[in-house]
Structures are given as structure tokens and as C-alpha cells.
C-alpha positions in Angstrom: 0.0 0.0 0.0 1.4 3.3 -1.0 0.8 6.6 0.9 0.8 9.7 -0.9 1.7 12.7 1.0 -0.2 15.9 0.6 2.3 18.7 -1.9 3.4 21.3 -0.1 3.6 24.1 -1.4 7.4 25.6 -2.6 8.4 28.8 -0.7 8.7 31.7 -3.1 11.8 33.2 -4.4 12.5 36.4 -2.9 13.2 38.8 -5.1 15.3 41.4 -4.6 14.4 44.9 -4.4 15.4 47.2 -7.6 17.5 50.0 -6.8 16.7 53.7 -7.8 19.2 53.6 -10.7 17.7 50.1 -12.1 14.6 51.3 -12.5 14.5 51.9 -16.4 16.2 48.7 -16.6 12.5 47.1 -17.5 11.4 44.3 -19.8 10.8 46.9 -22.3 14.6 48.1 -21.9 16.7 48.0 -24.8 20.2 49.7 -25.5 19.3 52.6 -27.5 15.9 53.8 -25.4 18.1 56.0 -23.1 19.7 57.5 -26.3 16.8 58.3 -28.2 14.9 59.5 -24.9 18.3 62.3 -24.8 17.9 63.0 -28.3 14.0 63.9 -27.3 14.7 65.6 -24.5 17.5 67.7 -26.3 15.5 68.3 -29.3 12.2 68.8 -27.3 13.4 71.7 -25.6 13.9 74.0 -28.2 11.2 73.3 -29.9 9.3 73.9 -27.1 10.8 76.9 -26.4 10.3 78.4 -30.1 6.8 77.1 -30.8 6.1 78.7 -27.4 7.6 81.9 -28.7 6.1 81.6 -32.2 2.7 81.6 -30.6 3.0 84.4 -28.4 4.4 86.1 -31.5 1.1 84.9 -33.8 -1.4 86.2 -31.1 -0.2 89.5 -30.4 0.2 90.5 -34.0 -3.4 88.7 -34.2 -4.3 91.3 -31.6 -2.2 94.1 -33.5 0.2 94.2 -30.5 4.0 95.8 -31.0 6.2 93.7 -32.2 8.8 93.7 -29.4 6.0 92.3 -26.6 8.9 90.4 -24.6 10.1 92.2 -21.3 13.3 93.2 -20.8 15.3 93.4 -18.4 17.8 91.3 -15.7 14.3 89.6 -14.2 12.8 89.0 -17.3 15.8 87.2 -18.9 16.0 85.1 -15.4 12.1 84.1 -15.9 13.4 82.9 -19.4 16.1 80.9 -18.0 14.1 79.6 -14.8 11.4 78.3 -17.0 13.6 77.1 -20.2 15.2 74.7 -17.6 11.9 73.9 -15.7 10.8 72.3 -19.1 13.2 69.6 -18.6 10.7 68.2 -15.8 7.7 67.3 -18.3 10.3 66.5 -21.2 12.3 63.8 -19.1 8.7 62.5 -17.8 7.7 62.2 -21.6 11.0 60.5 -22.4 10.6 57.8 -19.7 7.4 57.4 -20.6 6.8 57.2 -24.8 10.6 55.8 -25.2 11.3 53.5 -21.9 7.6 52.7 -21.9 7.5 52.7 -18.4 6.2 54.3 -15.0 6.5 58.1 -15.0 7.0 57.7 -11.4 9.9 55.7 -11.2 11.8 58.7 -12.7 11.0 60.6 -9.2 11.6 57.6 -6.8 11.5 53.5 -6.4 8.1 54.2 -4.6 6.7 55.3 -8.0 5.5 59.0 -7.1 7.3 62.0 -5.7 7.9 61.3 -1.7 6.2 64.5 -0.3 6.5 64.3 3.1 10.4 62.9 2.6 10.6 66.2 0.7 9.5 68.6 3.3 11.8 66.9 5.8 14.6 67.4 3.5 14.0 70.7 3.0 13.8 71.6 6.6 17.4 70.2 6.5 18.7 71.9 3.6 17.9 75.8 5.5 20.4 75.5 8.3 23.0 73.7 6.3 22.5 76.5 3.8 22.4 79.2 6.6 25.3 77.8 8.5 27.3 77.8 5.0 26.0 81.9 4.2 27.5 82.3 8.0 30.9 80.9 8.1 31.4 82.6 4.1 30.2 85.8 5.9 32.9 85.3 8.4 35.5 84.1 6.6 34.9 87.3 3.9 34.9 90.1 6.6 32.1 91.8 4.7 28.9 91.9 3.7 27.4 91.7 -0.1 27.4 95.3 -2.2 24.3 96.2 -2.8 22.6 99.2 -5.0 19.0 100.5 -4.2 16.2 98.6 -5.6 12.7 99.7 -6.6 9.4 98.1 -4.9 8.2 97.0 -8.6 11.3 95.4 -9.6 12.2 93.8 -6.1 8.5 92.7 -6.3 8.8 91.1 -9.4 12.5 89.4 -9.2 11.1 87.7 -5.6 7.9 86.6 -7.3 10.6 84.9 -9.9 12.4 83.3 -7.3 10.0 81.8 -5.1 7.6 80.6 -8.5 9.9 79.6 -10.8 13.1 78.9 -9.0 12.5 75.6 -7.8 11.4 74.5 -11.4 14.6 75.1 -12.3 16.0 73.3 -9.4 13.9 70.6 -9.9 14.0 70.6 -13.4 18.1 69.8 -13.4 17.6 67.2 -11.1 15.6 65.3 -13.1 17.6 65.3 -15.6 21.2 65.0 -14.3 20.3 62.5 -11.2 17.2 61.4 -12.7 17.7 60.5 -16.5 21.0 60.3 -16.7 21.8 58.3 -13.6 19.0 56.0 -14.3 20.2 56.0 -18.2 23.7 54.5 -16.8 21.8 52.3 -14.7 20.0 50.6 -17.7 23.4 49.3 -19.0 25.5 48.9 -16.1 24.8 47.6 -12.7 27.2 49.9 -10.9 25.4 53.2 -10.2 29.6 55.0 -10.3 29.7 55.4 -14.0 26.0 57.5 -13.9 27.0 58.9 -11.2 30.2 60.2 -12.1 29.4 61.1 -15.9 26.5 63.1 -14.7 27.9 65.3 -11.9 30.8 66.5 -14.7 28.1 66.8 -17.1 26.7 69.1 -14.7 29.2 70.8 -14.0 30.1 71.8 -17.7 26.4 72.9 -18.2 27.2 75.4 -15.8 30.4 77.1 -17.7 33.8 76.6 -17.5 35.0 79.0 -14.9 38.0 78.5 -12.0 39.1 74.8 -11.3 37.9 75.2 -8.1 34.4 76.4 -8.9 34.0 73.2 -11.3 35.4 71.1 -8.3 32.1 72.4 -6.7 29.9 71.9 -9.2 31.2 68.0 -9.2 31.5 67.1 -6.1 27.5 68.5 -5.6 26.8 66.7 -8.6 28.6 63.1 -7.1 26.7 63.8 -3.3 23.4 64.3 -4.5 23.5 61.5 -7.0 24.7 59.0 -4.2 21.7 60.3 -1.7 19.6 60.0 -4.6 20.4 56.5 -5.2 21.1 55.7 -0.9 17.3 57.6 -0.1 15.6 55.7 -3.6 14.0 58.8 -4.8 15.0 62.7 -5.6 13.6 64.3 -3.0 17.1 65.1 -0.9 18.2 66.1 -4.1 15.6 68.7 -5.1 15.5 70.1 -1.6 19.1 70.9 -1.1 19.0 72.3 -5.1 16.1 74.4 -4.7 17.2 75.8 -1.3 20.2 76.8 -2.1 19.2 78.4 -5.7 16.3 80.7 -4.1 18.7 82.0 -1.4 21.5 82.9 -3.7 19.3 84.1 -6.2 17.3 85.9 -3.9 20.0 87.5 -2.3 20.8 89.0 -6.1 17.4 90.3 -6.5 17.3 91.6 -3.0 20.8 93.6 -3.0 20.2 95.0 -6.5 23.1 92.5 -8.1 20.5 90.3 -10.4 22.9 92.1 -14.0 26.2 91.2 -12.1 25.8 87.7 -10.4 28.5 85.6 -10.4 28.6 82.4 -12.5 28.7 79.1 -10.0 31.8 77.8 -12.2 34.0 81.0 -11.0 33.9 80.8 -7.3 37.2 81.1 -5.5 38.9 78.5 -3.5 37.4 79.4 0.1 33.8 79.5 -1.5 34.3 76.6 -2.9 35.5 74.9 -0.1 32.7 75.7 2.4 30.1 74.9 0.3 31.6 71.4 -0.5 31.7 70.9 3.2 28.4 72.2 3.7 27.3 69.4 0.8 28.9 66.9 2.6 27.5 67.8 5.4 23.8 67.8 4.7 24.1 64.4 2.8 25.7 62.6 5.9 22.3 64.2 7.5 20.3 63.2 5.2 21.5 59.6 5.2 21.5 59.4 8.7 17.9 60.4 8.6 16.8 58.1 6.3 18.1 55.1 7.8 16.5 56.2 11.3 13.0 56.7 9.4 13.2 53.7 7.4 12.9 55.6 4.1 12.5 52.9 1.4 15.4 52.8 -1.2 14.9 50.0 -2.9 18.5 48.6 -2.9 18.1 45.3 0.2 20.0 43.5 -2.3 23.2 45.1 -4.2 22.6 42.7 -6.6 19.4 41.8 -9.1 19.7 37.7 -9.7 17.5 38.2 -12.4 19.5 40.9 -14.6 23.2 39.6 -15.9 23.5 41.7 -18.9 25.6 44.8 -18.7 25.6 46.6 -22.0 29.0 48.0 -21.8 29.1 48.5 -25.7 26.6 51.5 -25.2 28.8 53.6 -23.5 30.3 55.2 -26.3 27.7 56.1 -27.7 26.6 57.4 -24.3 29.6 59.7 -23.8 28.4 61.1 -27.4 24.9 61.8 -27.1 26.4 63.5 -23.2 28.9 65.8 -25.5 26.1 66.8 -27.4 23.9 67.4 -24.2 25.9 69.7 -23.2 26.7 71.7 -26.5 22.7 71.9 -26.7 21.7 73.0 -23.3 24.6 75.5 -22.6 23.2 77.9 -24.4 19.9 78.4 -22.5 21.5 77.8 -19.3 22.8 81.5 -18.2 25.3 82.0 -14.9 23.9 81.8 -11.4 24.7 83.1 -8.7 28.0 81.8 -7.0 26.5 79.6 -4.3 24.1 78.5 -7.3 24.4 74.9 -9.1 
């Protein structure tokens, strides 16, 4: 006589969690979707920005309107900027989306959406760093900031700039440099160093060449808040550290009457330089710390994805071209900031 014994049932295979700069690496992925989603994005821009411009253009002279209807003027031109660079939010969104055919969200964080609260608590972070960094290069100078008398119109007008459009800017580079193009690397190679590196000195050239030290800087923000992006899962550190630190120096311009003369962020001296790298440091350590202790998800349990062995190294090349030719196409719209401004 022969027992059979009921089947139990197999325990399932855990699968490891995807990290923040895996996430375009999707069943849909293939080698040249992060290429042609640059191409769109560096196209898309321009065309945005002159069809935008062409219509304005059709409906005044519809309306028999002059034909210079564009502002002028040092907070005009930074309005331009602000929002020619806070276009880069819906065009990497669109790219993710109609080339990588996947999730919008996961271009904002592994949790698929923009982590709100994780936001505001970054933020809340970012002001002292920031304010402790404005104090020590306060001291260190011996003098305040020159500053030239300012009408209520045009100090009402450059703020209104600042606190609107500002942080689309901010935002609007983070999704590109440690959102695309970290998560671009991340498609090909498992290691998030090659993303990481490529985009913080792609960031730092769309700034300008200025001193060694300023494009030290511009780096070394550009390596931290790609590793808290990738440690925290999501952008959020990233955006809140960007966008604090753009509306203060920029608003600080506006306020003292030195919007026409601000200082590129690629000419800062060596003492500038080297407080706000500490003061970088500094807030990422915090942030990290914070993250840990709240159980932020991240998305990395595992370092490694059993289920992924192909790393398309051959891409990379081609990569390091369409980067090149990133940076030839944005320069132009991206004008100097302020000297604490990346």
C-alpha cells in the first residue's frame, strides 16, 4: 500500500528589491531607449521653447500688439532661463514614458510617485546647512554683499521669480542630471559610479567653465546628490538641497540690486568653494542618517538583481556622445547663477 503525502507548497523566491538607478532597466529596456529619450529631450526643448515663442508672437500681432511684446530686463531674462530649464521636468517624464515605456513615477523615486513628506523633511534640513554655509562665508569674507537701491516694482517682481519659478529650475536639473541620466547609466551597467560620475561632470560643464575650483564644486555637488539619490531611492534630498540653495543665492541677487552682475557658479574662488563642498557633505551625511533612522525605502536590500546579468557595456560610447552633445545643446539656454548656485 502506497501513501501519498499531501504537496506542499514551494516557498517563493524572494526577489530582490530594484534600486533607484535600475529602475529603467525594465522588460521593455533595450540599449538605444536611453539614447533616443536624450535625443527627445535635447531636441524637445527648443522646440518647445520656439513654438512657445512663435505663438505668443502669432497672437499679439493677431491682436495688433507691437512687435517687441517680450520684457526686458535682468528679471525678465531670469524668468526665461528659470522656465527654459523647468521644461526639462515634463520632457524627461515624456521620455521615460513614450521611449522607456515605463512608469513616469519611477523617474521621481523606487516608490513610483514624488515622496512628499520625505521632501518637506529634507527641506527643513537643507535651511540650516545652507544658513550655517551663508554664515561661516560671511565670516571668513569680513564683509557683507554690495548692494545698490532697488525699486518696490522690480524687487517685487524678481522675488515673485524666485519663489515661482526657481525651484522648477532646481527641480527641473535634477531630473535630468540625477534622474535620466543616472537612471540612463543604470540601464546598461549595474554599478550606479559610471552614472553617477558622468552626470555630476556633465553638470558641471552645463554650468560654464570658470575657475578649477568652482567646477570642483559643481562635481563634487553633482557626485553627493546622486549618491543620496540612489542611498534615499528617490530625488527628493536632491531637489530640496537644489532648490534651497538656488532661491537664497538668487534671492539674495534680487534683494541687494546685483540680479545684472551675479556671479557664474563655475568662477567661485577657492574658500567659497571649499565651504560649500563641506556644507554638501555635510547635509548628505544628515540626510542619510535620517533616512536610515525613518526607514525611508530605497529600494537597494540586495546590491545585486539575480535576475539581470546583462551589462551593455558596448553602449557607452555612444553614451559619452549623445552626453557631449547634451551639453553643446543646453549651454546655451542655461545662463550664470549666482556663485553659491548649481
Amino acid at each position: 500500500m502506497t501513501t501519498t503525502l499531501p504537496d506542499t507548497p514551494r516557498p517563493a523566491l524572494a526577489v530582490a528589491p530594484v534600486p533607484y538607478h535600475r529602475l529603467a532597466r525594465t522588460d521593455r529596456h533595450r540599449w538605444w531607449r536611453p539614447i533616443l529619450g536624450t535625443l527627445l529631450i535635447m531636441v524637445g526643448l527648443p522646440v518647445i521653447l520656439m513654438g512657445g515663442f512663435g505663438a505668443a508672437s502669432a497672437v499679439v500681432w493677431m491682436l495688433d500688439g507691437p512687435e517687441d511684446f517680450l520684457p526686458r530686463g535682468p528679471e525678465a531674462d531670469l524668468a526665461i532661463t528659470m522656465v527654459s530649464l523647468g521644461l526639462l521636468i515634463p520632457l524627461t517624464l515624456i521620455a521615460a514614458w513614450w521611449v522607456q515605456r515605463r512608469p513616469v513615477g519611477t523617474l521621481s523615486s523606487v516608490a513610483g510617485r514624488l515622496r512628499w513628506r520625505w521632501l518637506a523633511r529634507c527641506l527643513l534640513l537643507a535651511v540650516p546647512a545652507l544658513a550655517l554655509n551663508l554664515g561661516v562665508l560671511s565670516l571668513l569674507s569680513g564683509d557683507g554683499q554690495e548692494s545698490s537701491r532697488v525699486g518696490w516694482d522690480r524687487l517685487a517682481i524678481g522675488l515673485a521669480v524666485v519663489v515661482v519659478l526657481v525651484p522648477l529650475q532646481a527641480a527641473g536639473e535634477e531630473y535630468l542630471f540625477r534622474g535620466w541620466l543616472v537612471q540612463a547609466f543604470g540601464s546598461w551597467v549595474r554599478s550606479p559610479w559610471p552614472g553617477i560620475l558622468v552626470s555630476a561632470v556633465l553638470f558641471g560643464l552645463a554650468h560654464g567653465y570658470g575657475t578649477v575650483w568652482g567646477m570642483a564644486n559643481l562635481v563634487f555637488f553633482g557626485v553627493v546628490t546622486a549618491v543620496v539619490t540612489i542611498r534615499t531611492g528617490g530625488l527628493e534630498a536632491a531637489i530640496a538641497l537644489h532648490v534651497v540653495n538656488n532661491v537664497a543665492a538668487i534671492g539674495l541677487t534680487v534683494v541687494t540690486g546685483a540680479l545684472e552682475a551675479q556671479q557664474a557658479a563655475a568662477d567661485v574662488h577657492a574658500v567659497t568653494a571649499l565651504v560649500d563642498m563641506c556644507m554638501v557633505g555635510l547635509y548628505g551625511v544628515v540626510v542619510l542618517w535620517l533616512a536610515r533612522r525613518r526607514g525611508v525605502p530605497n529600494g537597494s536590500g540586495n546590491d545585486s538583481i539575480k535576475t539581470d546579468t546583462a551589462i551593455d557595456i558596448t553602449t557607452i560610447p555612444l553614451w559619452l556622445l549623445g552626453g557631449y552633445l547634451a551639453v553643446v545643446s543646453f549651454a546655451p539656454v542655461m545662463s550664470p547663477l549666482p556663485g553659491l548656485t548649481a
